[in-house]
N, C-alpha and C positions, 0 to 999 in steps of 0.2 A: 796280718799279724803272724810273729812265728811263733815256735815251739817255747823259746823264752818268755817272750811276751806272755803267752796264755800260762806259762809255768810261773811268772811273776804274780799275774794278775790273782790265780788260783791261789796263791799263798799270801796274798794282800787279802782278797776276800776270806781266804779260811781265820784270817789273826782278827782283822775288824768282824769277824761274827762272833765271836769270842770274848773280845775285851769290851769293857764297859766302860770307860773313862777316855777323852782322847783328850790330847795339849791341844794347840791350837794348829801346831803343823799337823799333829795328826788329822784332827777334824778336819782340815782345811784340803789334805788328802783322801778322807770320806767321802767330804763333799762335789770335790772335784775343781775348788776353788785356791786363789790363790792365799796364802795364810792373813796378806794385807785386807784380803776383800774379806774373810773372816774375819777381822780385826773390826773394819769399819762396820760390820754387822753389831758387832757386840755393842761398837760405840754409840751406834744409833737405836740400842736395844730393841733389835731384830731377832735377836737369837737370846736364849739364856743359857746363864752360865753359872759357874761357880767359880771360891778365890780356894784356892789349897795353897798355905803357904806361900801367898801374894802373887799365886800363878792362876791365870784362867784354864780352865776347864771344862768340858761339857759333857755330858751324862750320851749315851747312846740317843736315849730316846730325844733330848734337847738339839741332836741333831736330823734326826730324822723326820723331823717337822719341818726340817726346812727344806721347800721344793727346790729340785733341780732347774736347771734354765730351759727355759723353751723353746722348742725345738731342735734341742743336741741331744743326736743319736747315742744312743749305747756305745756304739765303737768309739765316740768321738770322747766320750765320758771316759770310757776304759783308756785308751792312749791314753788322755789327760793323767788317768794316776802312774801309767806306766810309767810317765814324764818323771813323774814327781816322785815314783819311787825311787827310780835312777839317780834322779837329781840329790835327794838324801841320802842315797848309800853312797854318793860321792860324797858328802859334804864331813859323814861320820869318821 
């Protein structure tokens, strides 16, 4: 990892300790999943959610009940959202 990375990953962690409410990309970026496999969570009512204005959403705590996958490391977790932050600040 470089000086990016950890600079990235620090200001993902400092915003997610903060906010209470994530979309689905957001959570799906919490999680370290992809927003689809978030999706199919909801759909299989795996997870809970909320509708705000006929959008899903999930409460901090609604996500943090949900375990991570087993046996992926911490670095492998953190690259994943580095992925995924990149991926959204391209997309914005």
């Amino acid at each position: 990892m470089n000086r990016e990375d950890i600079s990235e990953i620090r200001d993902a962690l400092i915003k997610a300790a903060v906010k209470q409410w994530f979309s689905i990309k957001e959570g799906a970026a919490y999680l370290g999943i992809s927003a689809s496999k978030l999706y199919k969570l909801v759909e299989a009512g795996k997870v809970r959610h909320h509708l705000v204005d006929s959008k899903i959403v999930f409460s901090r705590a609604d996500l943090d009940v949900i375990p991570l996958r087993p046996g992926r490391s911490i670095d492998e977790a953190l690259n994943d959202v580095v992925k995924r932050l990149r991926k959204g600040a391209k997309e914005v």
